[in-house]
PDB file of N, CA, C and O in Angstrom:
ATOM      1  N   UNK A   1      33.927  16.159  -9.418  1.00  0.00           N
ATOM      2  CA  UNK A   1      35.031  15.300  -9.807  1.00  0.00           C
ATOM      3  C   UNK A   1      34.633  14.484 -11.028  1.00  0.00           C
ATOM      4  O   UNK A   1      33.685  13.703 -10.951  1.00  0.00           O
ATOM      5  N   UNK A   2      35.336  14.641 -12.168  1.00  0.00           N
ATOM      6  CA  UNK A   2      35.251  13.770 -12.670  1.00  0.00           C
ATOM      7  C   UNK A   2      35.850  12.285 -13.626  1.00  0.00           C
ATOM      8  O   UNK A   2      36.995  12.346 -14.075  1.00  0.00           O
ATOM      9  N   UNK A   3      35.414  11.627 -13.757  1.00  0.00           N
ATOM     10  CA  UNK A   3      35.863  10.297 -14.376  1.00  0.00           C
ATOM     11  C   UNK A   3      36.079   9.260 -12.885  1.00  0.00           C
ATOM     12  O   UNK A   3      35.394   9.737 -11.981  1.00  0.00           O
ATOM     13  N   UNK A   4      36.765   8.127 -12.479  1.00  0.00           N
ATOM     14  CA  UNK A   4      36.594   7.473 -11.352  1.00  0.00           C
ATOM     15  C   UNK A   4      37.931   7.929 -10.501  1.00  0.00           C
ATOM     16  O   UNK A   4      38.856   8.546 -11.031  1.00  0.00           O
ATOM     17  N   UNK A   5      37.914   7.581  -9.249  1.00  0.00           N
ATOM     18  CA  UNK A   5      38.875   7.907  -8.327  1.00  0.00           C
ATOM     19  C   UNK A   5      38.524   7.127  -7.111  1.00  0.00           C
ATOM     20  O   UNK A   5      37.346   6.780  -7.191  1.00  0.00           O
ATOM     21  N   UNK A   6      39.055   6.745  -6.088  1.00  0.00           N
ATOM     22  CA  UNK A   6      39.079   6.092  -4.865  1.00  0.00           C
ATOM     23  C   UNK A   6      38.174   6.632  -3.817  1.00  0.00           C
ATOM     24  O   UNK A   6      38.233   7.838  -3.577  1.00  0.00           O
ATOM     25  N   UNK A   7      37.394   5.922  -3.207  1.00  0.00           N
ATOM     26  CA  UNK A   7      36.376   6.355  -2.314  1.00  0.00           C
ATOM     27  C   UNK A   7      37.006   7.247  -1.573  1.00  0.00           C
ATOM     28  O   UNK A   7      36.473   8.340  -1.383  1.00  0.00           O
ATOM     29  N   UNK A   8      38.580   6.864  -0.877  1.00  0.00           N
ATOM     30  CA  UNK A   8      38.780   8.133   0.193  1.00  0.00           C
ATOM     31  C   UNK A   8      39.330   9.403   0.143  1.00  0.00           C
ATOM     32  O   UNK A   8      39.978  10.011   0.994  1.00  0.00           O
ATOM     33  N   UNK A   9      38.939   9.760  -1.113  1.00  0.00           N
ATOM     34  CA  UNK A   9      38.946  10.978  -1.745  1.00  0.00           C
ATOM     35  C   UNK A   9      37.259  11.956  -1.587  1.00  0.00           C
ATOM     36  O   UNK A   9      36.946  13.147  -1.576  1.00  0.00           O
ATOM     37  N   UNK A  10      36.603  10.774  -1.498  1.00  0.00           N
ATOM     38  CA  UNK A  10      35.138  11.295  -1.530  1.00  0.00           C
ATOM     39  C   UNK A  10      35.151  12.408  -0.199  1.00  0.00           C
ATOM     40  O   UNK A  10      36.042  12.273   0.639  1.00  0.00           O
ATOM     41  N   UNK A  11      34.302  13.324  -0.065  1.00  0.00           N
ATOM     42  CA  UNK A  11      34.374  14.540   0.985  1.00  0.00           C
ATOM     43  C   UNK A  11      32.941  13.950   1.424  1.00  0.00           C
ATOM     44  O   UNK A  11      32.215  13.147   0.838  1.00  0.00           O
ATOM     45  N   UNK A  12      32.770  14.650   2.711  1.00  0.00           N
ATOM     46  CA  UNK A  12      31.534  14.366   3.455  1.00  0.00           C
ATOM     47  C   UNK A  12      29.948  14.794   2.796  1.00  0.00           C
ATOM     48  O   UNK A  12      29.730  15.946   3.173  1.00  0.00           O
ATOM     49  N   UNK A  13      29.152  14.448   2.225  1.00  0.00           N
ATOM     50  CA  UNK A  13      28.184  15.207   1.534  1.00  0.00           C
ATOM     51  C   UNK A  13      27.832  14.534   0.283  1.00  0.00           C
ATOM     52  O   UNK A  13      26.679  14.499  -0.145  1.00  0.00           O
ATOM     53  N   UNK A  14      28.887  13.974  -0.326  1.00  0.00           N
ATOM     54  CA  UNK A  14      29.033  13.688  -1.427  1.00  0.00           C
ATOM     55  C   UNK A  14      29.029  12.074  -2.056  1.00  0.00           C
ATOM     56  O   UNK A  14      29.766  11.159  -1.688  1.00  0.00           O
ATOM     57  N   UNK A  15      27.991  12.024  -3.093  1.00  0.00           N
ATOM     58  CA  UNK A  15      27.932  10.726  -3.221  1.00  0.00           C
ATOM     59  C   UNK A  15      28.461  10.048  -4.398  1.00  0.00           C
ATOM     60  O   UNK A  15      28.876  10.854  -5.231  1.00  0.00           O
ATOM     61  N   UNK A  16      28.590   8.731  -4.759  1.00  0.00           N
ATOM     62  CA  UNK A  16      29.295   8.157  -5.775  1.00  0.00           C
ATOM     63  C   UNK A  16      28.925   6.732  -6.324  1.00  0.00           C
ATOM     64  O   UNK A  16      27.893   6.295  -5.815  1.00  0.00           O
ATOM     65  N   UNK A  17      29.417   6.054  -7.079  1.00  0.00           N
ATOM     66  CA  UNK A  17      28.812   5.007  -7.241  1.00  0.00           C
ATOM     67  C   UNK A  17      29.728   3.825  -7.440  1.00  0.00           C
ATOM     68  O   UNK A  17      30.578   3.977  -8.318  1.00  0.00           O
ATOM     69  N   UNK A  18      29.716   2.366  -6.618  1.00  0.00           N
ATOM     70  CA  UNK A  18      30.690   1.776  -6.615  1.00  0.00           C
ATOM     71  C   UNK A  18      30.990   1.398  -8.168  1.00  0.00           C
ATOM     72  O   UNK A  18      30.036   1.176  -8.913  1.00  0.00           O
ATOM     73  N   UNK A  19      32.772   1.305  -8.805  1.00  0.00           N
ATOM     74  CA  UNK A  19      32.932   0.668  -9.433  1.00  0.00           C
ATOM     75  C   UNK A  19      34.067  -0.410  -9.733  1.00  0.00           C
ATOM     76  O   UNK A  19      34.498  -0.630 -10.865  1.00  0.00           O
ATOM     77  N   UNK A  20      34.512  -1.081  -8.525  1.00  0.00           N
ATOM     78  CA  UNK A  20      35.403  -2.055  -8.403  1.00  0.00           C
ATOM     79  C   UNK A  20      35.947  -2.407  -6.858  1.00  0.00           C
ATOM     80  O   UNK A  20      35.985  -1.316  -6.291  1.00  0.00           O
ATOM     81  N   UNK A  21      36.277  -3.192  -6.156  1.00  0.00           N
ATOM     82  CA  UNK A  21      37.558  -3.035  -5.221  1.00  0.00           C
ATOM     83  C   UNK A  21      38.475  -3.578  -5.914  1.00  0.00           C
ATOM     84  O   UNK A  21      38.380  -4.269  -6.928  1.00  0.00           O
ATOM     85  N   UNK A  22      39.575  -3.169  -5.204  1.00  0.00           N
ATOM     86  CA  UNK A  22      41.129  -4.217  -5.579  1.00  0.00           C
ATOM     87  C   UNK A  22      41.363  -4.584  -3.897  1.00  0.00           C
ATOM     88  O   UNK A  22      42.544  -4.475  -3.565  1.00  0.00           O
ATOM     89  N   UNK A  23      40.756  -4.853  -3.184  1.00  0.00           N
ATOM     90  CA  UNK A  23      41.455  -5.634  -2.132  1.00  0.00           C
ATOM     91  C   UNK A  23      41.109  -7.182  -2.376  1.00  0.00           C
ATOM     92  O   UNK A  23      40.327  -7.624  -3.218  1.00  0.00           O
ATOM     93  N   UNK A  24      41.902  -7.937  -1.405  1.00  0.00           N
ATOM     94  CA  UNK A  24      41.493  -9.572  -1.946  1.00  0.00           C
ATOM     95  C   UNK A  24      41.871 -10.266  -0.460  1.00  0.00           C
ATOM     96  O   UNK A  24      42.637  -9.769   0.366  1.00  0.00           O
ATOM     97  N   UNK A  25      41.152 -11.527  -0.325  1.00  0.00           N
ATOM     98  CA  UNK A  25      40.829 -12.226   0.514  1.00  0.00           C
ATOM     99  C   UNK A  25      40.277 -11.753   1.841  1.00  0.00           C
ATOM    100  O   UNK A  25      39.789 -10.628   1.733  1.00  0.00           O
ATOM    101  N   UNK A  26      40.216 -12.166   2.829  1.00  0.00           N
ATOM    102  CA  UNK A  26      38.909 -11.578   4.151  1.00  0.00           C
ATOM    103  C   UNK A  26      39.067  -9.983   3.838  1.00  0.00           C
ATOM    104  O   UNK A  26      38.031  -9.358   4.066  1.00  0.00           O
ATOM    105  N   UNK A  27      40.035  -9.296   3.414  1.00  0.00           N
ATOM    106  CA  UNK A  27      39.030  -8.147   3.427  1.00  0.00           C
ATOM    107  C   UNK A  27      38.163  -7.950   2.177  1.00  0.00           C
ATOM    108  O   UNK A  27      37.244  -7.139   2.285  1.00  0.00           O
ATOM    109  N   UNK A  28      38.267  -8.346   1.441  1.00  0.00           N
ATOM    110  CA  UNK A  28      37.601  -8.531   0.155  1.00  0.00           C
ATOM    111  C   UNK A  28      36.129  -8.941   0.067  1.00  0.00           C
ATOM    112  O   UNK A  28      35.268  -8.651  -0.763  1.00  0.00           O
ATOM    113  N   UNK A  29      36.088  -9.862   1.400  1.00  0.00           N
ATOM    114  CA  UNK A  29      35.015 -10.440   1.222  1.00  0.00           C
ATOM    115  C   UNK A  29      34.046  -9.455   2.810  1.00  0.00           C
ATOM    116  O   UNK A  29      32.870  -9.345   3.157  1.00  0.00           O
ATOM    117  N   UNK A  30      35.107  -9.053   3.224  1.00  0.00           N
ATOM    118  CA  UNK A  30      34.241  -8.306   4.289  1.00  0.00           C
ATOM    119  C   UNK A  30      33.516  -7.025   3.450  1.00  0.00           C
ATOM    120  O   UNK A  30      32.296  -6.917   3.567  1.00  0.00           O
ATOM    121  N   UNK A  31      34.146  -6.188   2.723  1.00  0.00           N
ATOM    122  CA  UNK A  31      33.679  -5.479   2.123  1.00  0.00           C
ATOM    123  C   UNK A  31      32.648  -5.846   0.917  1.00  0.00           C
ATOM    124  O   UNK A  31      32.083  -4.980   0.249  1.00  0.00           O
ATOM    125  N   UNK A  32      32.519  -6.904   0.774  1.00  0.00           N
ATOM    126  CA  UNK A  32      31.527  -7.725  -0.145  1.00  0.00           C
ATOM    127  C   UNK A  32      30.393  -7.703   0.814  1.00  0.00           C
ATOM    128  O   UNK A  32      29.272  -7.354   0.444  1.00  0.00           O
ATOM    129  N   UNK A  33      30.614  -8.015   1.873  1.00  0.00           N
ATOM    130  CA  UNK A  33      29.116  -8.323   3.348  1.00  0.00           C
ATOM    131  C   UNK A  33      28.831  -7.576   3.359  1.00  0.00           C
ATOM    132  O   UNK A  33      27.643  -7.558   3.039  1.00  0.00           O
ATOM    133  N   UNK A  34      29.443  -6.139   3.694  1.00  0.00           N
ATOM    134  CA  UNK A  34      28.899  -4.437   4.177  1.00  0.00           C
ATOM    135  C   UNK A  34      28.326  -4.278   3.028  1.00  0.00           C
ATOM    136  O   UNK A  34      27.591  -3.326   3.290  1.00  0.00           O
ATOM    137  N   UNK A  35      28.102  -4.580   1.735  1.00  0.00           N
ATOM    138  CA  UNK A  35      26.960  -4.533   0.584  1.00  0.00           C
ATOM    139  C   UNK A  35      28.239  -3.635  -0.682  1.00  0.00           C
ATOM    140  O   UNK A  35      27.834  -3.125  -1.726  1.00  0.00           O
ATOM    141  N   UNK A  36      29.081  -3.633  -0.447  1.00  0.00           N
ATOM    142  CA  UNK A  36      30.288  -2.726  -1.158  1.00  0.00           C
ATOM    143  C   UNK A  36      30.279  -3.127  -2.698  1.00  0.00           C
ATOM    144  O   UNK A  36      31.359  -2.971  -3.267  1.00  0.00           O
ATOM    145  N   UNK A  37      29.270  -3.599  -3.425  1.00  0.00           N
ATOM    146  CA  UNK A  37      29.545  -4.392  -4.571  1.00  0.00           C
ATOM    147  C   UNK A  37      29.352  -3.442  -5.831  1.00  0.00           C
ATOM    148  O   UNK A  37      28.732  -2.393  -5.652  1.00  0.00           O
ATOM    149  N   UNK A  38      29.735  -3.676  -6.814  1.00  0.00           N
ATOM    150  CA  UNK A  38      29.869  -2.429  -8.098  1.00  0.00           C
ATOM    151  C   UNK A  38      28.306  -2.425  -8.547  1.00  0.00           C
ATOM    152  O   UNK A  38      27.480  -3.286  -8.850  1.00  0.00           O
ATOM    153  N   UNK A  39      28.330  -0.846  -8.419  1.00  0.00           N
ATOM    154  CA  UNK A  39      26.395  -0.344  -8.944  1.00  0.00           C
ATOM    155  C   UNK A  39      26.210   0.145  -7.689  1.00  0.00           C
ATOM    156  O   UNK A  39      25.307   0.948  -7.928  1.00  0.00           O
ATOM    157  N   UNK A  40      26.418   0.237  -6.525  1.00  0.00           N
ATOM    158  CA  UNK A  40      25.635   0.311  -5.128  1.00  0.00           C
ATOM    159  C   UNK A  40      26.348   2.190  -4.968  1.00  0.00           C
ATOM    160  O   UNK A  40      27.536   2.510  -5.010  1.00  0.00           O
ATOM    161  N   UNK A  41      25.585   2.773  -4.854  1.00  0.00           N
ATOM    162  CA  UNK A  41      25.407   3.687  -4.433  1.00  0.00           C
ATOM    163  C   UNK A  41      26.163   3.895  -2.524  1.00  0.00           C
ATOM    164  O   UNK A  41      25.858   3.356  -1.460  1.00  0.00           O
ATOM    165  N   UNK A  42      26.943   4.667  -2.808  1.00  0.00           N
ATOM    166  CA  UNK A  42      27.960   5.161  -1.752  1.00  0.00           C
ATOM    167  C   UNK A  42      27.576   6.614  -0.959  1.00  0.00           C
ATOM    168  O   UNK A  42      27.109   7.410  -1.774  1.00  0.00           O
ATOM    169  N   UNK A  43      27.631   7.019   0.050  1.00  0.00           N
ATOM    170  CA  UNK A  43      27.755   8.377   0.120  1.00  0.00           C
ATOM    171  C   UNK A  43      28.653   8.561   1.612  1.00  0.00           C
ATOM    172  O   UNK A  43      28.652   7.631   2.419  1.00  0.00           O
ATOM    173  N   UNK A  44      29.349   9.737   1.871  1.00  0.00           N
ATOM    174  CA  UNK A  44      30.345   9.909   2.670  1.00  0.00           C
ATOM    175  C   UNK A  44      29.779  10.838   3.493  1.00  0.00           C
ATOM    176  O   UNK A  44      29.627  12.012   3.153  1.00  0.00           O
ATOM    177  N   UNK A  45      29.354  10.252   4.891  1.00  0.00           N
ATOM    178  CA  UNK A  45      28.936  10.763   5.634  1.00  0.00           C
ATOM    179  C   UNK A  45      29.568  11.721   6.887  1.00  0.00           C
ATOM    180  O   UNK A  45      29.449  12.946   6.871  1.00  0.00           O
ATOM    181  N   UNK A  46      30.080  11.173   7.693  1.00  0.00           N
ATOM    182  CA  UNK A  46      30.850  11.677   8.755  1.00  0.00           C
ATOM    183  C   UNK A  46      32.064  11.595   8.866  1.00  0.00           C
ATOM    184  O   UNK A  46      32.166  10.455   8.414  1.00  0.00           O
ATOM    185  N   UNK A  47      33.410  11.974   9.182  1.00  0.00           N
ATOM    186  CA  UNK A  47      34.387  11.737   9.300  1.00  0.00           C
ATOM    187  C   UNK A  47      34.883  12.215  10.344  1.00  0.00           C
ATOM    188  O   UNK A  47      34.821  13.435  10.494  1.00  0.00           O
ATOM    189  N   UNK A  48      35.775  11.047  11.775  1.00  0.00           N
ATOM    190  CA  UNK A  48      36.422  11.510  12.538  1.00  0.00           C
ATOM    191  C   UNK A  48      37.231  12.876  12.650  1.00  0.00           C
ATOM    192  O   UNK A  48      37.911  13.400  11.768  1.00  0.00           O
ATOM    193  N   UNK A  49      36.966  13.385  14.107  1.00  0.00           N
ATOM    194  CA  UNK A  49      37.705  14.543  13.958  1.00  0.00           C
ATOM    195  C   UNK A  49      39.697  14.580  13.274  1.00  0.00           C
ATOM    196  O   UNK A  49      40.311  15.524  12.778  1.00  0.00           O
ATOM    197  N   UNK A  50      40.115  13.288  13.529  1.00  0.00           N
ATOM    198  CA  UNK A  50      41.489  13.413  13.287  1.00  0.00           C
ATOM    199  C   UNK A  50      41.861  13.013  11.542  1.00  0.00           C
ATOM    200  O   UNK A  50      42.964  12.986  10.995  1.00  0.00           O
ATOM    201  N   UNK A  51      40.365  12.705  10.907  1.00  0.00           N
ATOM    202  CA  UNK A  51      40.454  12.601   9.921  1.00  0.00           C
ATOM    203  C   UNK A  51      40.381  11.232   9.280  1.00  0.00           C
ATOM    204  O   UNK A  51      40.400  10.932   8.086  1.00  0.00           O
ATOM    205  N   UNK A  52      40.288  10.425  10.430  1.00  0.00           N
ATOM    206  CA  UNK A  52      40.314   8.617   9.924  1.00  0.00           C
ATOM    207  C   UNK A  52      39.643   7.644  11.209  1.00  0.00           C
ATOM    208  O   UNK A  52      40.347   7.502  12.209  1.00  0.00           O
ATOM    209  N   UNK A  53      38.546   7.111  11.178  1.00  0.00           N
ATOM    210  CA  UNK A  53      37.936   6.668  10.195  1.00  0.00           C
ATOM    211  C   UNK A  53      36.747   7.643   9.367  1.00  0.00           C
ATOM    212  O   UNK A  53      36.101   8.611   9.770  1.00  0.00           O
ATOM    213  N   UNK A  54      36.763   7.047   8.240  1.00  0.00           N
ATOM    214  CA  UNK A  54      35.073   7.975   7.879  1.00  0.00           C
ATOM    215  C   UNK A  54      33.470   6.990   7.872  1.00  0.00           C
ATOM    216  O   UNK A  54      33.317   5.794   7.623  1.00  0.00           O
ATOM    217  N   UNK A  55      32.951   7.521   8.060  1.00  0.00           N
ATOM    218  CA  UNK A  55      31.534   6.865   8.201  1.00  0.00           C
ATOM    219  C   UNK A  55      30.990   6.492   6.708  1.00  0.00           C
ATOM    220  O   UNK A  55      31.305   7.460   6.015  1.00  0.00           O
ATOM    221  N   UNK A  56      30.361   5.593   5.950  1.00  0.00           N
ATOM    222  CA  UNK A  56      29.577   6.035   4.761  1.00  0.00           C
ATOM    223  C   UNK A  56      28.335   4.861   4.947  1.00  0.00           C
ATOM    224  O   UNK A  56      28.305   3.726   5.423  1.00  0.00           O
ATOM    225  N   UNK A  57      27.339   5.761   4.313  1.00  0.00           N
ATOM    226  CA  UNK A  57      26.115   5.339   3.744  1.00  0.00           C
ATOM    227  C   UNK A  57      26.247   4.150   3.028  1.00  0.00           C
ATOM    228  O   UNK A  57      27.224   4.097   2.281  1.00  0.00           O
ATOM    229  N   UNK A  58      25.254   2.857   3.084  1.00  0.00           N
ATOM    230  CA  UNK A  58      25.255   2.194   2.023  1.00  0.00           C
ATOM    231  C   UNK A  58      23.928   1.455   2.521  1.00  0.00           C
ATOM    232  O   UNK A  58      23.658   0.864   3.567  1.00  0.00           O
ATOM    233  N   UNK A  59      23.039   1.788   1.081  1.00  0.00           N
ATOM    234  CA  UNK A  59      22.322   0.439   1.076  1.00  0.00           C
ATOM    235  C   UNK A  59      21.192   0.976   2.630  1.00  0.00           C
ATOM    236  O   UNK A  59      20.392   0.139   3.047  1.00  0.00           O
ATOM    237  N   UNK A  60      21.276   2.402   3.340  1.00  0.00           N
ATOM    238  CA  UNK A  60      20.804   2.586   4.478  1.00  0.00           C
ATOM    239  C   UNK A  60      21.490   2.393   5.473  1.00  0.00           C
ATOM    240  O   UNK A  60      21.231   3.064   6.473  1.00  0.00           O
ATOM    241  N   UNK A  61      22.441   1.542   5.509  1.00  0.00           N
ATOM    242  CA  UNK A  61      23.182   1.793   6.732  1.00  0.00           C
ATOM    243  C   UNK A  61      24.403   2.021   6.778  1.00  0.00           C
ATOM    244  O   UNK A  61      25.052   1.972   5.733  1.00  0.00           O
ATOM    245  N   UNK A  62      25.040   2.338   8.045  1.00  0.00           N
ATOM    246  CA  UNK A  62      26.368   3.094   8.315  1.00  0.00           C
ATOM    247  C   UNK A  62      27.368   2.543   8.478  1.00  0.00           C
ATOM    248  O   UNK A  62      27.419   1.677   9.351  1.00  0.00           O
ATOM    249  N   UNK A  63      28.491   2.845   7.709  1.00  0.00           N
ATOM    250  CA  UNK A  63      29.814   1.818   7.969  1.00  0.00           C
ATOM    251  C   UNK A  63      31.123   2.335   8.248  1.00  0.00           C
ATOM    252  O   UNK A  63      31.278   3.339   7.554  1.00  0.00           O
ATOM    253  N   UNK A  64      31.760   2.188   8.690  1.00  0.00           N
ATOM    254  CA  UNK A  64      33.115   2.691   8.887  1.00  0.00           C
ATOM    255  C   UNK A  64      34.018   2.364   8.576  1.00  0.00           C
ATOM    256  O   UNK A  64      34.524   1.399   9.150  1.00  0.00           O
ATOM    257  N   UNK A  65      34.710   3.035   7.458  1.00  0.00           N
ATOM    258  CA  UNK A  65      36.231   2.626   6.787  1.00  0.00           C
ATOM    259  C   UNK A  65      37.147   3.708   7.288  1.00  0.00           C
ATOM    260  O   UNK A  65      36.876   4.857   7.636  1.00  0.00           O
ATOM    261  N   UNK A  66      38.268   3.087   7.245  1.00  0.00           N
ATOM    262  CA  UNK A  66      39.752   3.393   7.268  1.00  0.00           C
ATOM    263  C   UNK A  66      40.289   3.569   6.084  1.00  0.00           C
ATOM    264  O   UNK A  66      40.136   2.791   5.142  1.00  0.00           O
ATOM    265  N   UNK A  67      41.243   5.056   6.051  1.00  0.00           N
ATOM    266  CA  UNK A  67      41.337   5.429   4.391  1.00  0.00           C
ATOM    267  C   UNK A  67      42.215   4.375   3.952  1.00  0.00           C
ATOM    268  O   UNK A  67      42.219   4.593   2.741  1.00  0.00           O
ATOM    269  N   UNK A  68      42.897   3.464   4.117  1.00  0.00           N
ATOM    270  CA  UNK A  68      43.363   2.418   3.271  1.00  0.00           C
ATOM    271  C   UNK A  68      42.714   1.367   3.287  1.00  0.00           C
ATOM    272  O   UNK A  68      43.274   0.316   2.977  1.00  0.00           O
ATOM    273  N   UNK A  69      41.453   1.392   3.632  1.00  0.00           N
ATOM    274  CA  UNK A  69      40.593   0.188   3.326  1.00  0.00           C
ATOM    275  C   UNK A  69      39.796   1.283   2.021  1.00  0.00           C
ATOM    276  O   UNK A  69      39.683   0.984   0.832  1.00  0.00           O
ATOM    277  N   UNK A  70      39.493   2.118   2.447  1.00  0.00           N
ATOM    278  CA  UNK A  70      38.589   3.286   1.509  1.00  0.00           C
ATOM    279  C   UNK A  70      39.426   3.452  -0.022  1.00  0.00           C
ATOM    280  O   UNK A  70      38.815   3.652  -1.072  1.00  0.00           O
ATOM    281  N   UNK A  71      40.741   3.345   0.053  1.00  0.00           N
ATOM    282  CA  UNK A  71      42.013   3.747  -0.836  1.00  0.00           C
ATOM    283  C   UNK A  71      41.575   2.389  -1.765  1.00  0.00           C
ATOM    284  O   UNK A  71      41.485   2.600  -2.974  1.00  0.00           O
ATOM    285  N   UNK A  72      41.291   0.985  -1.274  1.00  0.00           N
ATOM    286  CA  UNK A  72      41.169   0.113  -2.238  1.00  0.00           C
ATOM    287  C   UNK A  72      39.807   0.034  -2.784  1.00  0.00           C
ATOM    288  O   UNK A  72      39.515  -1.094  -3.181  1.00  0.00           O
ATOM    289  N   UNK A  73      38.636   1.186  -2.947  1.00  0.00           N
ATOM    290  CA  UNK A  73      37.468   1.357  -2.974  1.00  0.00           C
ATOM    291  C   UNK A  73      37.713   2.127  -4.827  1.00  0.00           C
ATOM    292  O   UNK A  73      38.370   3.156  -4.985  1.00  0.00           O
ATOM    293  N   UNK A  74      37.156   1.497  -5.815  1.00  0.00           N
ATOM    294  CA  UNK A  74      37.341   2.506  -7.069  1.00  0.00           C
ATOM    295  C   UNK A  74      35.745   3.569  -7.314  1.00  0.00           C
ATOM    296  O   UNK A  74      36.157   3.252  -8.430  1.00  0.00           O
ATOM    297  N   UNK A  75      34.840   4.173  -7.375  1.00  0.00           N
ATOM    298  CA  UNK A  75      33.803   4.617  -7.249  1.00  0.00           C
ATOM    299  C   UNK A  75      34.143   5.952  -8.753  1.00  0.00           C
ATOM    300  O   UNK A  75      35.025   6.633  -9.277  1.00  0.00           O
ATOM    301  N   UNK A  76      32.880   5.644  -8.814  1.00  0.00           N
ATOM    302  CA  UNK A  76      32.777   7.005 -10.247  1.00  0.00           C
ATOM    303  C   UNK A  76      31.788   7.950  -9.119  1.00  0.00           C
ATOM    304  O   UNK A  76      31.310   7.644  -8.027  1.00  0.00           O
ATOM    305  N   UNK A  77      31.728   9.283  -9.966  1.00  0.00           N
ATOM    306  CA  UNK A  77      30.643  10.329  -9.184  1.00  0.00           C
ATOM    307  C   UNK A  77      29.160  10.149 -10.091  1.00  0.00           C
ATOM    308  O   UNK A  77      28.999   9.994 -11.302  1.00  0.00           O
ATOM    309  N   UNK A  78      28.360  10.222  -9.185  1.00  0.00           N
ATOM    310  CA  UNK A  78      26.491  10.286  -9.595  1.00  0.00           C
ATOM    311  C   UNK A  78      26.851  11.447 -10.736  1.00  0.00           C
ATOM    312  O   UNK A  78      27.689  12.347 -10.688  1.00  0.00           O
ATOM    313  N   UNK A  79      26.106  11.162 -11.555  1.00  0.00           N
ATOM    314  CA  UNK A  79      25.252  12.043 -12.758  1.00  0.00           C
ATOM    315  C   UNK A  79      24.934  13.512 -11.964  1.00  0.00           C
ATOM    316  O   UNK A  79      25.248  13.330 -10.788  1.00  0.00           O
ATOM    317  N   UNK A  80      24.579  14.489 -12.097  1.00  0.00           N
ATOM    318  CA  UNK A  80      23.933  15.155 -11.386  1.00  0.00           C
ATOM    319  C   UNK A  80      22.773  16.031 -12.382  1.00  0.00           C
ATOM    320  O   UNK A  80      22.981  16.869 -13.260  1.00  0.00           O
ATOM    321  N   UNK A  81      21.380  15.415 -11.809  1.00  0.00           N
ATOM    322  CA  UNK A  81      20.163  16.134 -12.645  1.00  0.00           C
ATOM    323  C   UNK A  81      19.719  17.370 -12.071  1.00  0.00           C
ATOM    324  O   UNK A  81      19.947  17.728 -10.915  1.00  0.00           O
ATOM    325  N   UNK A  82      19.042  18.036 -12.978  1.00  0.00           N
ATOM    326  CA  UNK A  82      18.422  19.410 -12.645  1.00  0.00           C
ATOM    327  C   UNK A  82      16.989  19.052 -12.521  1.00  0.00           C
ATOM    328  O   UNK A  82      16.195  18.662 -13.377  1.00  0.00           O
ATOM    329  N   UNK A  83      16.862  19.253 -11.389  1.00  0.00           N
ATOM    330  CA  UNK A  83      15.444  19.280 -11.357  1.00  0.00           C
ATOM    331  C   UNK A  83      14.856  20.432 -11.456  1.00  0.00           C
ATOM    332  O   UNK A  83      15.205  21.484 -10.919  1.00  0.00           O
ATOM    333  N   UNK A  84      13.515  20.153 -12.485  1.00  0.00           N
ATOM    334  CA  UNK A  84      12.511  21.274 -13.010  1.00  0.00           C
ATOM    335  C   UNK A  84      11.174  21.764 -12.775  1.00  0.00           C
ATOM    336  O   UNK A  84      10.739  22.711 -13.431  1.00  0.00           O
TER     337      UNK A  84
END
């Protein structure tokens, strides 16, 4: 994927890198606590069988969003290097 798009677009496997929220007040700041802040490295781990909530990586530990908490998430995709 490229250029930025919304975390709950991200697929299971796949990692990204925060670059904004647009939510505001307690959830704003809850997602500020879970470590959600722009630069932090994201990755999309598990996702309920019915498709909501999804699990993601951050920072080492595991969190669980709801795709309209995930929907106010802006994230670009990692670089991807070749290793030689």
């Amino acid at each position: 994927m490229a250029g930025s798009f919304t975390l709950d677009r991200l697929a299971p496997g796949e990692s990204a890198r925060v670059v904004s929220l647009s939510s505001e007040g307690p959830e704003r700041r809850r997602l500020l606590d879970l470590g959600l802040l722009p630069g932090v490295q994201i990755k999309a781990s598990l996702r309920s069988p019915l498709g909501d909530p999804t699990a993601y990586e951050v920072r080492g530990a595991l969190i669980a969003l709801r795709r309209e908490q995930a929907a106010k998430i802006t994230v670009e995709p990692l670089e991807v290097t070749a290793d030689a």
